[in-house]
Structures are given as C-alpha cells and as structure tokens.
C-alpha positions in Angstrom: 118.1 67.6 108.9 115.7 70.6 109.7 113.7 71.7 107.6 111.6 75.3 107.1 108.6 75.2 105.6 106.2 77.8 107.4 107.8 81.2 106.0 103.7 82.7 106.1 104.4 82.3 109.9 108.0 84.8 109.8 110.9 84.4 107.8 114.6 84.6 108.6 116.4 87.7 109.1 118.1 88.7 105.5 122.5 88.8 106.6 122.2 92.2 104.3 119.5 93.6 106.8 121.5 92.4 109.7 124.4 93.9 109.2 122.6 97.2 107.8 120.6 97.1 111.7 124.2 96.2 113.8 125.4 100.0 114.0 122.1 101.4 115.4 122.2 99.0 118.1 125.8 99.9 119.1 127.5 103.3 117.5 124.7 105.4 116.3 121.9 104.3 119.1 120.9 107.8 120.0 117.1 108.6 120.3 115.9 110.2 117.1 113.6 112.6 119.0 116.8 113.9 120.7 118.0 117.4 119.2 121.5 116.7 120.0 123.9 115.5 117.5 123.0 111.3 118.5 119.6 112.2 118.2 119.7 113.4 115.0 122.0 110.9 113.4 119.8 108.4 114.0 116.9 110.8 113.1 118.4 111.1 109.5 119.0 107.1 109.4 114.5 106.9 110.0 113.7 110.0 107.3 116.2 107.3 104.6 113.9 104.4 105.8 111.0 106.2 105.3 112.0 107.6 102.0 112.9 104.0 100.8 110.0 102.5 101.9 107.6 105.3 100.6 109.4 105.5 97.5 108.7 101.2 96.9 105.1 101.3 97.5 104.6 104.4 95.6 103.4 106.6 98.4 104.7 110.0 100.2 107.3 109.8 103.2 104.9 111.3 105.0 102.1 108.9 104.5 103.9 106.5 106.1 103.8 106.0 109.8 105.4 103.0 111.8 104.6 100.9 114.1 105.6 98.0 115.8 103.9 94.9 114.4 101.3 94.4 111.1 98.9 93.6 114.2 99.2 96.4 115.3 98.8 98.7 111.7 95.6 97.0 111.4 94.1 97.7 114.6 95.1 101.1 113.8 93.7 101.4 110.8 89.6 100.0 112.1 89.9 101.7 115.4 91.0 104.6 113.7 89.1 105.2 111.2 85.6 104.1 112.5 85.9 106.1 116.0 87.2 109.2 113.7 84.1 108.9 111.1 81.2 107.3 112.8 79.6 110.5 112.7 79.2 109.9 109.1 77.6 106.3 110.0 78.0 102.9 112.0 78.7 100.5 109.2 82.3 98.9 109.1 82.7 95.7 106.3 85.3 93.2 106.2 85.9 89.7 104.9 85.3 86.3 106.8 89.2 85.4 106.4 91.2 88.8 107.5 93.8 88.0 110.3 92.5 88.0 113.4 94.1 91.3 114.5 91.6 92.4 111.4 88.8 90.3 112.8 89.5 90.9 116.8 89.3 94.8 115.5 85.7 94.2 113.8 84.5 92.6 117.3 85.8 95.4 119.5 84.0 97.6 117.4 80.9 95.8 117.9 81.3 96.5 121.0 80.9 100.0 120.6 77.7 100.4 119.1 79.4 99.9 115.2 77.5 97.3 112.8 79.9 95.0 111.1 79.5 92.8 108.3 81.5 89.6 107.2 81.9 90.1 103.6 81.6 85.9 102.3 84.5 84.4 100.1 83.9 81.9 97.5 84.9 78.0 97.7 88.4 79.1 96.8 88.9 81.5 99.3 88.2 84.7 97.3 85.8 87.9 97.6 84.0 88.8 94.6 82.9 92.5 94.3 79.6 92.1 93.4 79.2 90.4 97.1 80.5 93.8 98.6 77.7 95.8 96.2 75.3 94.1 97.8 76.0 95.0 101.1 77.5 98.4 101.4 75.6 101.3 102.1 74.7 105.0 102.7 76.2 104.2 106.5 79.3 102.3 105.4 82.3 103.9 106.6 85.0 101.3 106.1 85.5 98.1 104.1 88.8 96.3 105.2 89.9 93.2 102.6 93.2 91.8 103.1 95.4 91.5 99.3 96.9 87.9 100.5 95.3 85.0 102.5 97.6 84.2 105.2 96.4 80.3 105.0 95.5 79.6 101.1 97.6 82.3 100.0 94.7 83.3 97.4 94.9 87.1 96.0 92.1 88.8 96.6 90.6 91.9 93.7 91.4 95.0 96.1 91.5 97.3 93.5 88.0 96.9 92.7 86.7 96.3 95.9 88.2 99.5 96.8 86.9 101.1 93.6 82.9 100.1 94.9 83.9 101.2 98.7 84.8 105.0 97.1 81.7 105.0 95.1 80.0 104.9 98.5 82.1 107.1 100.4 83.7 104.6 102.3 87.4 104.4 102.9 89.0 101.0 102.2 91.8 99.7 103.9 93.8 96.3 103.2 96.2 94.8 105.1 99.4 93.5 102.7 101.3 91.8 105.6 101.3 88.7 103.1 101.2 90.1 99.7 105.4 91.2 100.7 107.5 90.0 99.1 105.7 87.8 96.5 104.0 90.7 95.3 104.6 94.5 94.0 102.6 96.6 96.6 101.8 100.2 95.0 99.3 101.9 96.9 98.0 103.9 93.7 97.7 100.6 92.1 95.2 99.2 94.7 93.5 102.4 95.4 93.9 101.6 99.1 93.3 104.5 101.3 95.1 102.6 103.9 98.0 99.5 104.2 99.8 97.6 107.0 102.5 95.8 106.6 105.3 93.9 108.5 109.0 93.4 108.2 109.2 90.3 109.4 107.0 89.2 106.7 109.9 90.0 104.0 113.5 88.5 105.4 113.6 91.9 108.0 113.1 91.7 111.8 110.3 91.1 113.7 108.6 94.1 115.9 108.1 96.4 113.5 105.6 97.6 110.8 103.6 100.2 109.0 100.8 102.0 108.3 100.5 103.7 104.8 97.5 106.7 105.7 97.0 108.8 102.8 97.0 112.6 102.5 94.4 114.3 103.9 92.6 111.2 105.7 92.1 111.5 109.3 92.4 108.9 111.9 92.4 108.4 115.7 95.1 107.6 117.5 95.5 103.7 118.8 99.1 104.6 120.8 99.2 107.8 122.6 102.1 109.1 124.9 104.5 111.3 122.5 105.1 113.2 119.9 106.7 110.8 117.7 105.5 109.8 113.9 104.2 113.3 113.7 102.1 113.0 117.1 100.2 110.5 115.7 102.1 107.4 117.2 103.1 107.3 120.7 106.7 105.4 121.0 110.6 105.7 121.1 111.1 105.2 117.5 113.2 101.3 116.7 115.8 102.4 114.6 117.7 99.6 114.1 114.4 97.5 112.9 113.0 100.8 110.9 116.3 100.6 109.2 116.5 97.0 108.8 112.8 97.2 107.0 113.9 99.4 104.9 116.8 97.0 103.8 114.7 94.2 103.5 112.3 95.8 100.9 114.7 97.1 99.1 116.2 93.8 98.4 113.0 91.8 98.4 112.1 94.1 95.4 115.4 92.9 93.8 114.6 89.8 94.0 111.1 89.3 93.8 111.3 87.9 90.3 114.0 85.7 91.3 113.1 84.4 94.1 109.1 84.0 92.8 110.1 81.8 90.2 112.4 79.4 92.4 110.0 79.4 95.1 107.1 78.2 92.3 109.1 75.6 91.0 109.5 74.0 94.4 105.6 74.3 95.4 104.0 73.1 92.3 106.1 70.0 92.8 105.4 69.4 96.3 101.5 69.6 95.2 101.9 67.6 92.4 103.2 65.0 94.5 101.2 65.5 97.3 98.1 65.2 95.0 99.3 62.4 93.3 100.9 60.1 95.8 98.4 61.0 99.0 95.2 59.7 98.9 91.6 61.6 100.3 93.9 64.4 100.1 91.8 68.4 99.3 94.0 71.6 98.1 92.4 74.5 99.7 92.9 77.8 97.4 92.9 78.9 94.1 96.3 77.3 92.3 95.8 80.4 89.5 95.3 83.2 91.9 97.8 83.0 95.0 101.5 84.1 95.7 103.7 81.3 94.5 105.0 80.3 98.3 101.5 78.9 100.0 99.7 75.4 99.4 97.3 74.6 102.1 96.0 71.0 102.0 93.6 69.2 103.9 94.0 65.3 104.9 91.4 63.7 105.8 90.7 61.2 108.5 93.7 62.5 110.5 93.8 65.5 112.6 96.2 68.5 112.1 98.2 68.2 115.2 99.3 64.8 114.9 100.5 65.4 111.4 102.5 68.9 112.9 103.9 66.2 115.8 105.3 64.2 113.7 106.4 65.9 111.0 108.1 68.3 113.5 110.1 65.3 115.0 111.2 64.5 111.7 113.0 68.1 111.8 110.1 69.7 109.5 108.5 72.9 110.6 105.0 73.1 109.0 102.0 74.8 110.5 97.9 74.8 111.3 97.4 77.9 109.9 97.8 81.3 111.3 100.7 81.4 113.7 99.1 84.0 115.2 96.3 81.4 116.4 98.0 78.1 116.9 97.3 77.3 119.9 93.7 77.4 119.2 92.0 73.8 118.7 88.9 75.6 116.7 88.9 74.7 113.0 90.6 77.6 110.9 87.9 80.3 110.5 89.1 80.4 106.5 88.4 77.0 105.5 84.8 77.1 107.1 84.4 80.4 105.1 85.3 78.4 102.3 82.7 75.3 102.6 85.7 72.6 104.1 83.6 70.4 106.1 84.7 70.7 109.9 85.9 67.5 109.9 87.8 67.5 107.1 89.3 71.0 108.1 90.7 69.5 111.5 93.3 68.3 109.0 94.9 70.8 107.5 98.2 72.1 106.9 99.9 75.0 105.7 102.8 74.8 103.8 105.1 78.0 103.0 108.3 78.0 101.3 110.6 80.7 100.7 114.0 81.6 99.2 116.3 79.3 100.5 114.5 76.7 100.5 115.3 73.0 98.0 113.9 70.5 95.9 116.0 68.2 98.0 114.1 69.5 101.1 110.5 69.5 99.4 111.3 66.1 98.4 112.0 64.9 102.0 108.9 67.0 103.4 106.6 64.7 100.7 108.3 61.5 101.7 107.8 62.7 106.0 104.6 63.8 105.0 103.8 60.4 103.2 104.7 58.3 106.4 102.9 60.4 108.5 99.8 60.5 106.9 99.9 56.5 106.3 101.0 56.3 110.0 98.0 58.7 111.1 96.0 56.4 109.0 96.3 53.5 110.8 95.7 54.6 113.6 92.2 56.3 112.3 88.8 54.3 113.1 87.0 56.3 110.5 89.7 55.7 107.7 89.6 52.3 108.4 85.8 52.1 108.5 85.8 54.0 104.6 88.8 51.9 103.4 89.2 48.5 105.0 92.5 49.7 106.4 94.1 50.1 102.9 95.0 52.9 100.3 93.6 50.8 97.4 90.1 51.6 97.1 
C-alpha cells in the first residue's frame, strides 16, 4: 500500500486538467507571441486562462501576470515593489513564518541597503494586527503576510493587516500559494494589492504560477528578455500549464465545498487519534483557524527523520515541513516563531491530506505512525530517562 499524505508539498495532476493540457503539447503548440495563425491559436487558448482565472479571484485579466512557480510570484512581488518605491522609504515588513522564497526575498533585500522587519506570530502560529501597528511606519513601503501557513496550516487576518499597511501607505502583498483550494481567494476581499499563487498547489501542473498586480501599481521587473505578459515578464509563455491552471481552478472552485468537508472528516480523526493514543505528543496550530487538510504535530523524544524513514518504508509519504527546505537539518523556522522548544521541534511532522484520500488510509497512517513512534521510543535515552522505558506514566 502507498499512501499520500503530504498534499501542502504538491498535489496530483487533476485527469480533467490533463486532458484539457494534452492538445497544447501536440496539435495547437504554436508560440502565442507568433502572429501567424499557430501563434494566435494558442494566444486565444492564454487570454481564456487568464479570463478564467481573473474572473475566480475577482480581479481584471489584465492584473494577472504569469509566471513560472509561486516562488517565483513572491520574489516578484518584494523585489519588485521595494526596488520600484524605495524612494518613498527603506522599510519592507513581513512575518517570521512566510516561505522561504518570501523570507530569502527579505534577506536579499537587506542586502541592498532596505530595513526589514519580522512581524512575530502568536503561540498558534498567527499574526495579530495590532503587532504590525506597532511597527509600521512613515518609511514602510511593503508588508508581505502569507493567508495560509504552509506547516500549521493556520489562516492568518490579511484583510486587516492589509487595511493598517494602506493606512500607512504601504502596499501589502500576500502570498495564497496555500490558501488554494481550501479557500475562496478574492482579491477585493483581502484588500491585497498583490497575490502569488501556484497550480501545482490545486490538482494542476507544476511550473507555473501567478502574480495578481493591481491597476495602476508599478513594479520592477524580476525576468527580463521579452515582451511577453505585457513586457513585464520575460518568457515563452507555457500554454499547456497556463491552460491546465486555468482547469484546475475552475474545478477546485467546484469542489471546494466538497472536497473541504471530506478532507475535514479524515483529519479531525487522524488528530483525535493521534492525540489520544500517542503519548508526549504537541499539535502545533490553531484547530479553529486553519484550512481543513494540515495537522502538524510534534513527538517528542524522537527526531523527525527517523519518524519520515520509517513511515516512508511503510509506503506513507509524510513530510518535515516545507518541501521547499527538506533537506535542511535546522529546526523549522515556524515552530521556533511559535515558542516549540528546539528540541521538541526536531520532531515534527506535517501531515496533509487531500481529495482522494481515505479513512482506511488515515487509519493505517495512525497505526504506522503508532509503531513508529513506540519503535523510535525505544530506542530514545532521553524517553527512557523521563519514563522508565514505558508509556504508562
């Protein structure tokens, strides 16, 4: 049996998008910057994506720009803005638990003379406003809060946060690579002046993404080298992934309610089991505010890579934390933002279901999960220094 379980990581490719990608690779693959007739075929087939996608997150077509990763949206997005304003001031603000292609951003921009600031989060993963009041200022150009954790899965208040960064004259920006599908993304709604997202995110391929920019807001450009996205990304377009993003919206709005509801079931009974029947066990998040897929635990007395080891070789893909950083061995930057002790945050695993997932499967995760832990255990000088060796204590 093999089991998925780390859909915050990617998910699978949605049949429906497949087969919507399939003739762009093969009949209609002309270049949609060509002016002959295969050029503007496939030209037509990125102005219907475009529309689509605008038209689900509530913006203009022409507010929308791709790209080819969420990584890539958000390092458009700080680069962008802050080298295009920081004649208006230095001051860039973002939160201690963005991505790293948020946080990697921030540094680089240190680099270059701007003053960033790590907005704190709570012990359950989330920004309050009133910690961005205190901090913003006359120089702030640009606050950057992310809607979804991409390790607790908490929701963070963006439409507030972005409500004080306007009051200051700053332009927010959040990246929504996670909040997709769990979540309806309008950009009025948030009051974001910019968004990234990611296909790959929602059941569509992987190499391609977006920036939302809204009217009238100017940015640098990160990719230069042609005239394509309105000369203001450099790159053949992807059709066959612009198109298959536009597919796998469509249906992940259709079955957001759906597939929230299933995918809820499934998770508050793995952590109702997992909190009952694991011992010196911590949830790290906030079980009221977070998208329905993510629980995020800490074991203690056992380190994180044994427990992906062996839960791995019992066919069960789990994860760290961020794909994007797992072959680090440094503690996830979000828990310590949070308070989890070090050691204690060596232990940790992500768990993220998704659509097709089972009780049947969850069940056998818990009862994997079980043996490893106990297995871990046994092997653990501190555990059996605390307990005697034993659970019952």
């Amino acid at each position: 049996m093999k089991i998925y379980i780390d859909h915050a990581a990617t998910t699978p490719c949605d049949k429906q998008v497949v087969e919507a990608m399939i003739p762009y690779f093969t009949d209609a693959f002309g270049n949609a910057d060509s002016q002959h007739f295969f050029g503007r075929e496939t030209a037509k087939a990125v102005a219907d994506a475009r529309q689509s996608i605008a038209q689900n997150i509530g913006c203009k077509p022409n507010e929308l720009y791709f790209t080819a990763s969420g990584t890539e949206s958000d390092n458009w997005a700080l680069k962008g803005v802050a080298l295009r304003r920081k004649s208006k001031g230095n001051h860039v603000i973002v939160s201690c638990i963005e991505h790293h292609a948020v946080l990697s951003s921030a540094q680089w921009l240190e680099k270059q003379g701007f003053k960033v600031t790590y907005l704190p989060v709570d012990s359950q993963g989330i920004v309050q406003p009133a910690e961005l009041e205190k901090v913003i200022d006359d120089q702030t150009i640009l606050v950057s809060v992310m809607y979804v954790n991409n390790e607790v899965g908490t929701i963070q208040p963006i439409a507030e946060l972005a409500q004080i960064a306007h009051k200051h004259g700053a332009v927010f920006h959040s990246d929504c690579v996670q909040a997709m599908p769990y979540i309806n993304v309008d950009v009025n709604q948030l009051g974001a002046d910019l968004v990234s997202f990611s296909a790959h995110k929602f059941y569509g391929p992987k190499g391609v993404g977006a920036l939302y920019i809204k009217n009238g807001l100017k940015i640098d450009k990160l990719v230069c080298g042609g005239g394509q996205e309105r000369s203001q990304r450099g790159g053949t377009s992807n059709t066959p992934a612009i198109v298959g993003m536009a597919k796998a919206l469509e249906i992940a709005k259709a079955e957001m309610q759906q597939n929230n509801q299933h995918i809820q079931v499934l998770c508050n009974h793995f952590v109702e089991r997992v909190e009952k029947e694991i011992p010196f066990v911590r949830y790290n998040g906030n079980k009221q505010r977070c998208v329905p897929s993510i629980a995020n635990f800490s074991f203690e007395f056992v380190e994180g890579e044994g427990i992906l080891m062996l839960m791995d070789f019992n066919g069960i893909a789990v994860s760290s934390g961020s794909a994007c950083s797992s072959g680090s061995l440094d503690p996830s930057h979000v828990l310590l933002a949070m308070g989890v002790p070090i050691e204690v945050s060596h232990g940790s695993i992500r768990f993220s279901f998704g659509k097709h997932n089972t009780m049947e499967e969850v069940d056998y995760t818990v009862d994997k999960l079980k043996e490893t832990i106990a297995r871990l255990r046994e092997m653990s000088p501190l555990f059996n220094a605390k307990t005697g060796g034993t659970y019952n204590v």
